[in-house]
N, C-alpha and C positions, 0 to 999 in steps of 0.2 A: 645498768640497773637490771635486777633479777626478776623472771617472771613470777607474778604470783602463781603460787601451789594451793589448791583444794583440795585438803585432805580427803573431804568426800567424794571430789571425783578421782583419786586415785587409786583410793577404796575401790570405786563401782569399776573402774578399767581393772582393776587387778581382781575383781570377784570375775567379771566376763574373761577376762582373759584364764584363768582357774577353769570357768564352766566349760568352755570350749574344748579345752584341753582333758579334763574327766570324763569318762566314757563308763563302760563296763568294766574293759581290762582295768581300769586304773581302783574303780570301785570295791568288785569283786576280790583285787587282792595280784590276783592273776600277772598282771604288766610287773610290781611291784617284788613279785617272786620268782619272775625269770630271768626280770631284767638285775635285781639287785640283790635279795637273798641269798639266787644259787651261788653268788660268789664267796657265801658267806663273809668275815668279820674284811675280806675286801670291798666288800660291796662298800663300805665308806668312799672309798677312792671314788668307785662307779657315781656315788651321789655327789660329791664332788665337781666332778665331770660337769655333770649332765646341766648343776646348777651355775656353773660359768658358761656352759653353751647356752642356757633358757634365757641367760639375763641377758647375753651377749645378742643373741637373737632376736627376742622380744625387743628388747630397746629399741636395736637397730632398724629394726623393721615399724615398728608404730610410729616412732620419728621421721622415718622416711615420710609414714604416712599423713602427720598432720603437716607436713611438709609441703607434699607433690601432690597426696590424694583427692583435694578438691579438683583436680585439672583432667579433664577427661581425657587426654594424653597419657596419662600416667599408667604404665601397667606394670604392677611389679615385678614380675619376673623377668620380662625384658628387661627393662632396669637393671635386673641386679646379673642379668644371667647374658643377658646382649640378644637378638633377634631371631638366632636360630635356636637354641636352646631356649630361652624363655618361649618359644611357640611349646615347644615340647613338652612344656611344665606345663603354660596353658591347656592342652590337650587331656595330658597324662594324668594331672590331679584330681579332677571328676572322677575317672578309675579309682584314684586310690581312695577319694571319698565313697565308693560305690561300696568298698571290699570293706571301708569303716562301719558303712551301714548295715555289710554282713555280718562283721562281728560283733554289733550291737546287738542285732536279732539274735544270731546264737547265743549272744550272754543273757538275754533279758529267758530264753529257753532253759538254760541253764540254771539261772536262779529260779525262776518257778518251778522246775521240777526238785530242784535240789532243798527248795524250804517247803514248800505249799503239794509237794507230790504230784504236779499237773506233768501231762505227760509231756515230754520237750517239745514234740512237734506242735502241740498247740500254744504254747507258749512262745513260738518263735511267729507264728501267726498272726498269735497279739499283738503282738510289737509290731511286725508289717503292717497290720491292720491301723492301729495308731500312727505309725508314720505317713502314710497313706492318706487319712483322713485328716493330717494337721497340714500336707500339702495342701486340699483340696480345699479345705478351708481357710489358710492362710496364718502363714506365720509372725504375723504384727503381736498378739497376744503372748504370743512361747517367746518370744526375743524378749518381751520385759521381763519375764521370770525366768528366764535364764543367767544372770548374774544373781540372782539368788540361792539357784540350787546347789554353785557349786563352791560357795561359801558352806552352805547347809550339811554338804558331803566330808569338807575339810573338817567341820566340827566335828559332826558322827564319827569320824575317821580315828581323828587323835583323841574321844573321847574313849574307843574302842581299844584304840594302840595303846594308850597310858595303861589304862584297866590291866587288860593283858599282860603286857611290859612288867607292870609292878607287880604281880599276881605268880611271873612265872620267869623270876631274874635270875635262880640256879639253874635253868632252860638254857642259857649262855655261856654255864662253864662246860667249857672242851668241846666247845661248839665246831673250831675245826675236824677232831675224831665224827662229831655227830655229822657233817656233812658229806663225809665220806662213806656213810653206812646209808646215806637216802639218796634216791634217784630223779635228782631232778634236772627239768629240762629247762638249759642257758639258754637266754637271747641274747646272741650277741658273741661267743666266746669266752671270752676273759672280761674284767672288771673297766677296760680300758675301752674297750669295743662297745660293753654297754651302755659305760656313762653316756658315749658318745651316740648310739644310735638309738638309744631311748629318748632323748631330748630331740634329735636331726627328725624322727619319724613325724615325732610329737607336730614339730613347727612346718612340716616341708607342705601340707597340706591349708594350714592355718594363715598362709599367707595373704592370699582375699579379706578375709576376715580380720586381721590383726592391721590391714592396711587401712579400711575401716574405719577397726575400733581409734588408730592411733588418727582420720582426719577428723573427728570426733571430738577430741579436747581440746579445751580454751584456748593451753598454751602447750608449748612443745613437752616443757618439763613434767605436764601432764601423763602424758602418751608415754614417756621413758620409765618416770617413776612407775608408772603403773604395771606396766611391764618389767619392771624391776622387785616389786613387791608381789605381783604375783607367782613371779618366779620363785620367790625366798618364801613365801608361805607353801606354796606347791613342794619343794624337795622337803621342809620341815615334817611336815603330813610323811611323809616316804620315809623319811629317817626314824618315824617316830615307829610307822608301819614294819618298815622292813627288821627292830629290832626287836618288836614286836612278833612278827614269822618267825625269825630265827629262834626265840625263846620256846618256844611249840613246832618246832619244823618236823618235828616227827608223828607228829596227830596230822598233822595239816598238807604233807607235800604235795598228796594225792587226790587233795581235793579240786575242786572247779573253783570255788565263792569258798575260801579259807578268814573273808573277812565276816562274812554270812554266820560261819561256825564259833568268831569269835562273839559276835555279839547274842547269838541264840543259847552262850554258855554266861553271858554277863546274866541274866534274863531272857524269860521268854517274849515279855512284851517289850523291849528293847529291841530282841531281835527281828519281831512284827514290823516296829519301827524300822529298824534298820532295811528292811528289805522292801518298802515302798519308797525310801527313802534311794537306794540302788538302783530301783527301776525307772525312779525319776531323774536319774543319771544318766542311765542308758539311753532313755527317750530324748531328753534333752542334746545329748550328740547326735543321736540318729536323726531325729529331723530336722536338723539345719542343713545336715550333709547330705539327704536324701533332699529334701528343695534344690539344694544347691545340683548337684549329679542332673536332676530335673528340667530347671529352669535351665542350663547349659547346652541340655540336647535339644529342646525345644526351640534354643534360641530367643528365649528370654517372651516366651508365647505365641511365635511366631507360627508354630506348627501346637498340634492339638496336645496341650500338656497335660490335663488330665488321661488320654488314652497313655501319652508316653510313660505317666506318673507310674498305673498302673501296670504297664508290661515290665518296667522298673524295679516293683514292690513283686511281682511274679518272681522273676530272677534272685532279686535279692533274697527270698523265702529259701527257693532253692539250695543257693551256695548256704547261705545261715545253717544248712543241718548237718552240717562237716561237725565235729568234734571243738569246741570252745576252745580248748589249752592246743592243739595243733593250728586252729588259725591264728593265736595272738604268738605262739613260737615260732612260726614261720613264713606268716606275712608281714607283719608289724619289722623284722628285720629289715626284708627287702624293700622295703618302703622310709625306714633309717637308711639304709646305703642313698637312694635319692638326697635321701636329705642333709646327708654327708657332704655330698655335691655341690646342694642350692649353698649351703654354709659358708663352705671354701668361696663359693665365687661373688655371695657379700662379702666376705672376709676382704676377697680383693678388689673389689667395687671402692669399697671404704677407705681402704691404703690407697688405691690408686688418686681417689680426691684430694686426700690431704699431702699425695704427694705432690698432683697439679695445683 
């Protein structure tokens, strides 16, 4: 007999699993046109890719989790990665959520200066400031609207991409000539390289969290579906985006927020909207990731987490005033090669079960 399915909680797994994974880079435009435009009319393959890695991942991982994750034994990495290497992921992934909360800062800097004319450094402030202060007072409230916002972004998103899209479809003939005459910068290499480590970055960090969200549902077919549905809503949004960039890639290569420009050119008060709408994106990644970095060095409050919180949100101000399109093209990479890695050795976690 089959378990029952909620459609509505597979909805709310597959909207949290969306929010976590939207950030700045994904908002802004940015993740979307390094990782899949510069390849231009290849970039199909690249989204391809990326969407049998998401589904493949996601599944496997929230499954595990309404699986094993009630059992305080359970760590995933070890699990999936065995005891010396899964130490290393434990360790290592606070880093790389540390560098996610820089590129949030610099994106949330980015966008304020780039619509509102505030000057970056203060803008990147803000953001610290906010993330900061949603440690210090607790994150129970931001976790319930967070599987709202990034429903919310999806919508803005392909409401922005269609407009676009249908506004600027001869944008698309001799679209390979046009990509050869702009300079834009790949994540990733080739189309093959992206699919793969734009989805591997995406999850390698998500893995706490997706272990979680998946011991969370009723039933197993919950945790899967949802993570299956989120997947195919997420690369939809991107496909719709990325042929969206391509029809305008020559207004837009050079920008920071080329999604910012699309929506300020639908309307002005769309684009108002649209840009509180980004920033609530941005925050929404940064202060989960920013607790989490946190609450790990502290040792879950064992040593003074507000002093920690703070020399934290110091640092993190810091690196944030690097250049936006230089940290999402060359860290966001190296943090997909991790993730390359964690993949492969679910990959063989998985075979190996069904082969004992």
């Amino acid at each position: 007999m089959k378990e029952k399915i909620s459609i509505l909680n597979v909805m709310k797994f597959a909207g949290a699993f969306i929010a976590f994974i939207i950030g700045s880079g994904f908002a802004t435009g940015q993740e979307i046109m390094q990782f899949f435009t510069s390849n231009g009319l290849y970039s199909l393959v690249s989204i391809v890719i990326s969407l049998i890695v998401f589904t493949y991942f996601g599944a496997t991982v929230m499954s595990c989790g309404f699986d094993y994750g009630s059992s305080e034994r359970y760590r995933p990495y070890k699990y999936f990665c065995g005891n010396k290497v899964g130490v290393f992921y434990e360790y290592f992934v606070p880093v790389l959520l540390f560098i996610s909360v820089v590129v949030m800062i610099s994106g949330a800097g980015a966008t304020l200066q780039e619509y509102y004319g505030l000057n970056y450094y203060v803008g990147c402030a803000m953001m610290t400031v906010l993330v900061l202060i949603a440690f210090i007072c607790g994150l129970d409230s931001l976790i319930n609207i967070i599987g709202l916002i990034g429903p919310v972004i999806v919508i803005f998103s392909l409401i922005v991409g269609f407009t676009i899209l249908f506004q600027n479809l001869d944008g698309l003939k001799n679209i390979s000539q046009t990509m050869m005459e702009v300079d834009l910068t790949k994540a990733g290499g080739n189309c093959v390289k992206s699919g793969v480590l734009y989805a591997s970055y995406n999850m390698v960090s998500g893995l706490f969290f997706f272990t979680s969200l998946g011991n969370s549902a009723d039933t197993r077919r919950e945790a899967k579906y949802g993570a299956i549905v989120g997947s195919l809503a997420l690369m939809i949004v991107i496909l719709v985006m990325n042929f969206a960039l391509l029809s305008k890639i020559k207004d837009i290569y050079n920008l920071s927020i080329p999604t910012l420009y699309f929506a300020k050119s639908i309307s002005t008060i769309f684009g108002r909207v649209f840009s509180v709408v980004l920033l609530c994106g941005i925050f929404s990644t940064a202060a989960p990731n920013f607790w989490t970095v946190c609450d790990k060095i502290s040792k879950g409050g064992k040593y003074n987490s507000k002093v920690i919180a703070i020399i934290i949100s110091i640092l993190a101000f810091f690196c944030g005033l690097f250049p936006f399109e230089k940290l999402v093209g060359n860290v966001y990479p190296f943090t997909g090669i991790l993730g390359v890695v964690l993949f492969i050795l679910i990959l063989f976690k998985q075979i190996s079960k069904r082969i004992i």
